[in-house]
KELUM-138834 format. One line per field, with one value per residue (C-alpha): residue number from 1; residue in three letters; chain; x, y, z. Coordinates in nm, 4 decimals. Layout:
pos: NUM	...
code: ALA	...
unit: A	...
u: X	...
v: Y	...
w: Z	...
END
This chain:
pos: 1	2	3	4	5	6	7	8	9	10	11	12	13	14	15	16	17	18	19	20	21	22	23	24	25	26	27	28	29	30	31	32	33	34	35	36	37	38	39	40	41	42	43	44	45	46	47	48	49	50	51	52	53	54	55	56	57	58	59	60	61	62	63	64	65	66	67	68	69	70	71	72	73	74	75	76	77	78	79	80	81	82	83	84	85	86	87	88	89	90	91	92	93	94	95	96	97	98	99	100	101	102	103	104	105	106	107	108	109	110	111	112	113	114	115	116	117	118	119	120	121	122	123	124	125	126	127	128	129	130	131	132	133	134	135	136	137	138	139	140	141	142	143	144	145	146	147	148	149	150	151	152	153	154	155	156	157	158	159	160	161	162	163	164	165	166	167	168
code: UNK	UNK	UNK	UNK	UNK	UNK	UNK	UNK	UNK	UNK	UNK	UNK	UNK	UNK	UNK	UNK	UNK	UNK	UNK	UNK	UNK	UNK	UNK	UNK	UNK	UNK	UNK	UNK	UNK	UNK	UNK	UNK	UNK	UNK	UNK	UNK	UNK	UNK	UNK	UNK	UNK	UNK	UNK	UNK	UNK	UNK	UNK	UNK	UNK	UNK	UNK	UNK	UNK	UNK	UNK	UNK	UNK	UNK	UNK	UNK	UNK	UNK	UNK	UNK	UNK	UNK	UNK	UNK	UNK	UNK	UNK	UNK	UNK	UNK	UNK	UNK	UNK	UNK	UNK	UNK	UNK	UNK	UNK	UNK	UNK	UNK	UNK	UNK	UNK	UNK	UNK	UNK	UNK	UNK	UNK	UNK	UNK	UNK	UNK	UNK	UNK	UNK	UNK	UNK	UNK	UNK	UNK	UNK	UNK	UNK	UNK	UNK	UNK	UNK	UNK	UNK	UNK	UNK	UNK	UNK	UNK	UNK	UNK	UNK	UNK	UNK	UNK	UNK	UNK	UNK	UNK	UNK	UNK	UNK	UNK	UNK	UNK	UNK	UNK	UNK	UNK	UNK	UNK	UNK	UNK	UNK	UNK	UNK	UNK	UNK	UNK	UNK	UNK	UNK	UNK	UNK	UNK	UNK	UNK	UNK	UNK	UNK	UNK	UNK	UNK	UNK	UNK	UNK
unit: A	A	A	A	A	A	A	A	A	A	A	A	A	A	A	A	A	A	A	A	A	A	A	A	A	A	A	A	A	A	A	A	A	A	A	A	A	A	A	A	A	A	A	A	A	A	A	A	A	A	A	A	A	A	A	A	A	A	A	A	A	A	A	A	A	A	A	A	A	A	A	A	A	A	A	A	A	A	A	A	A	A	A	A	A	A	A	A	A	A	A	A	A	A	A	A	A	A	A	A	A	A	A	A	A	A	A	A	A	A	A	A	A	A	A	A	A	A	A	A	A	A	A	A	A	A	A	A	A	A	A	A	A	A	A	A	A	A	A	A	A	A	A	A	A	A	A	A	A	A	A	A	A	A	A	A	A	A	A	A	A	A	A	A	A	A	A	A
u: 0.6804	0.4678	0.0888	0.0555	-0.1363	-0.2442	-0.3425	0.0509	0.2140	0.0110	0.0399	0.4006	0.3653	0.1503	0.4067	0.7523	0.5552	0.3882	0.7138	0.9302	0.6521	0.6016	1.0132	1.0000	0.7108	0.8825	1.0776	0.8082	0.7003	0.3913	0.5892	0.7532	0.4230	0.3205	0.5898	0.5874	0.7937	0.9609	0.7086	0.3990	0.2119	0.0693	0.1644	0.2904	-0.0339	-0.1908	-0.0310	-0.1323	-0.4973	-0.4766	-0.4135	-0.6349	-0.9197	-0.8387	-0.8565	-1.1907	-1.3280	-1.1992	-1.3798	-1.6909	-1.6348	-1.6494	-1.9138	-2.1422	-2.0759	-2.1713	-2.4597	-2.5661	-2.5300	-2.4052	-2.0364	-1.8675	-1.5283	-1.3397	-1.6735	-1.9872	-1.9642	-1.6212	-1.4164	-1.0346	-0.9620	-1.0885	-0.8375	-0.6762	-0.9860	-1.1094	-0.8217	-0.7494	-1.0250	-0.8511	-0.5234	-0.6273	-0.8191	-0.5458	-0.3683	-0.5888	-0.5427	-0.3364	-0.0294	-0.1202	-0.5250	-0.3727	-0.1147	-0.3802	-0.6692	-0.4204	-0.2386	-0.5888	-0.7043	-0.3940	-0.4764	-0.8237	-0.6803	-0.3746	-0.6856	-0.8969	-0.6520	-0.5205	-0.9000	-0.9293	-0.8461	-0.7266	-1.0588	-1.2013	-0.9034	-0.8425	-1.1399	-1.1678	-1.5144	-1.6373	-1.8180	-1.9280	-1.7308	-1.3938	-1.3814	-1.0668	-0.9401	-0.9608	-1.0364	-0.6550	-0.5653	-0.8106	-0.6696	-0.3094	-0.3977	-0.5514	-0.2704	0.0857	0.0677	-0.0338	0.2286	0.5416	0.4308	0.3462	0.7251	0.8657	0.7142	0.8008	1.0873	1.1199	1.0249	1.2352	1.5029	1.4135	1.3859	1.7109	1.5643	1.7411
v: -3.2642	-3.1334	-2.9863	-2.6263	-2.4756	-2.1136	-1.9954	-1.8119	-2.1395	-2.3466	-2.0817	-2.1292	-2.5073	-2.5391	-2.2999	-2.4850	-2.8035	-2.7232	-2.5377	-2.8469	-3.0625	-2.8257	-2.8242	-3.2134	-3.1897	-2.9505	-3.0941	-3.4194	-3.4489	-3.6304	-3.9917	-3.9204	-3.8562	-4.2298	-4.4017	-4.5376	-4.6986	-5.0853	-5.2083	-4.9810	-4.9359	-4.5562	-4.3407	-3.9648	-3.8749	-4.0931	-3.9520	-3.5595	-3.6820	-3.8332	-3.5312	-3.3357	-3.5317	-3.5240	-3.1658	-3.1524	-3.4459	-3.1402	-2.8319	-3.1234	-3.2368	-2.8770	-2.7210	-3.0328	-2.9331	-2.5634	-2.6491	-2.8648	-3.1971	-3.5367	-3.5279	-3.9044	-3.8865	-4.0158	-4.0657	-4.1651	-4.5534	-4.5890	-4.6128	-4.5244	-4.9554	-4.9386	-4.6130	-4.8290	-4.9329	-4.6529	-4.4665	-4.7467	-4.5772	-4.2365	-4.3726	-4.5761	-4.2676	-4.0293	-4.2667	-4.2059	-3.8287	-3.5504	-3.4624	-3.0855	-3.1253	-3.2968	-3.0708	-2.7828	-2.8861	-2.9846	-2.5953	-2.4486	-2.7396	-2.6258	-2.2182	-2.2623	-2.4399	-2.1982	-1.8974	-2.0784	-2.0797	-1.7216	-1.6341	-1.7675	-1.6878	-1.9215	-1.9145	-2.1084	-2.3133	-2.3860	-2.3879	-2.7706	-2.9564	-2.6922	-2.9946	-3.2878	-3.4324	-3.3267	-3.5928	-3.4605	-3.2245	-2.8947	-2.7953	-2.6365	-2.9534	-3.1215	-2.8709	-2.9617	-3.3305	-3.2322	-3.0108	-3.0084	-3.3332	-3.4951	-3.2663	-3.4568	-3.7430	-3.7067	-3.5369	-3.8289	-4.0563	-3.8445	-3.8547	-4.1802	-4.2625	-3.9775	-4.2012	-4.5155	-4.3905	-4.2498	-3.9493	-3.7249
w: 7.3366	7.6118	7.4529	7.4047	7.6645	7.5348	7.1835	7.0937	7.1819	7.0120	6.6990	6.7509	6.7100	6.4458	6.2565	6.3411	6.2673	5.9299	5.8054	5.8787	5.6724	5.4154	5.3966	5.3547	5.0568	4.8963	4.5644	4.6091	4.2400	4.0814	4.0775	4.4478	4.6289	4.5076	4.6662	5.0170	5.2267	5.2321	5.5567	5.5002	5.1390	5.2563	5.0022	5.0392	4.9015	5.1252	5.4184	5.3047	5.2219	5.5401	5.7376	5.5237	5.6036	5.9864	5.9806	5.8185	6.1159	6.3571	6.2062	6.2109	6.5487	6.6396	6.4281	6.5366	6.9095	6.8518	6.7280	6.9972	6.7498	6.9087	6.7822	6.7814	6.7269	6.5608	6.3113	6.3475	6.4035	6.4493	6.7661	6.8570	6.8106	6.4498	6.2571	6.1236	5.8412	5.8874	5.6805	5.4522	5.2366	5.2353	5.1846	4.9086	4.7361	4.7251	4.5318	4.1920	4.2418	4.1397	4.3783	4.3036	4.4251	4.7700	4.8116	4.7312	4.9844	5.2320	5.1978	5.2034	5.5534	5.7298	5.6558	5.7669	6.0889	6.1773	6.0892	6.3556	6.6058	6.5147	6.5820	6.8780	7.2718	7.5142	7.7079	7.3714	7.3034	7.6373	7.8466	7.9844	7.8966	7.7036	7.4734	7.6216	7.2886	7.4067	7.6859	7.9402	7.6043	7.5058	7.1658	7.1830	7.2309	6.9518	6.7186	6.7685	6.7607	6.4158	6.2951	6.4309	6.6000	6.2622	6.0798	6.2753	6.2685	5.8327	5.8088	6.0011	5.7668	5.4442	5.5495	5.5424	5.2391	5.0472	5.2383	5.1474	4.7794	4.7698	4.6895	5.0313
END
């Protein structure tokens, strides 16, 4: 799927994207959102702490910009080579929390995301090196890295794993 290139299309995404995942996590009780899948030990809760946390690293990368602040992405210290220990931690700590805090800071990340973007023209969202953070991206296309990008790619695994579980 092609990025979205203005700030209605990538409204539209975000939308069709979280609706489809929030479809999926609907019905996924307490003992469901600690299951994973056969080849991967990432919970459901991992997965939705997961994305939570990715959209807070966005509203950081940018608020850090604004501000004139160095911004290394993905964090400070880490590089693209080294996600995958970088998220073991989250993973591991969603696993000793409550499905309903998750799914609560991950409904209230994804309105403060689609509220940014609603907020926002396409000369923000779209304007090319805008931060010397956003290498050859846009923050339009941060934000849907951040949001619906990691929305398909959580229902695909959800999906999954409700599979796998013989639970759909």
């Amino acid at each position: 799927m092609p990025a979205a290139t203005n700030a209605q299309d990538l409204l539209a995404v975000f939308d069709k994207e979280l609706a489809r995942l929030q479809k999926t996590l609907d019905g996924v009780d307490e003992a469901m959102a600690s299951r994973h899948t056969a080849d991967d030990a990432v919970t459901i809760k991992g997965v939705i702490a997961h994305r939570t946390h990715w959209i807070g690293l966005f509203f950081d990368w940018y608020a850090d910009g604004v501000a004139g602040k160095a911004v290394e992405t993905p964090a400070p210290g880490v590089k693209w080579n080294q996600l995958k220990a970088y998220n073991a931690p989250i993973y591991e700590a969603a696993n000793g929390r409550r499905w309903s805090d998750l799914r609560a800071e991950f409904d209230a990340a994804t309105a403060r995301l689609r509220a940014f973007i609603a907020e926002s023209d396409d000369a923000l969202l779209y304007e090319p090196g805008l931060y010397g953070w956003m290498n050859k991206w846009t923050i339009g296309r941060w934000a849907e890295a951040s949001g619906p990008s990691h929305f398909r790619s959580a229902n695909s695994y959800i999906r999954k794993v409700l599979r796998e579980s013989g639970a759909r």
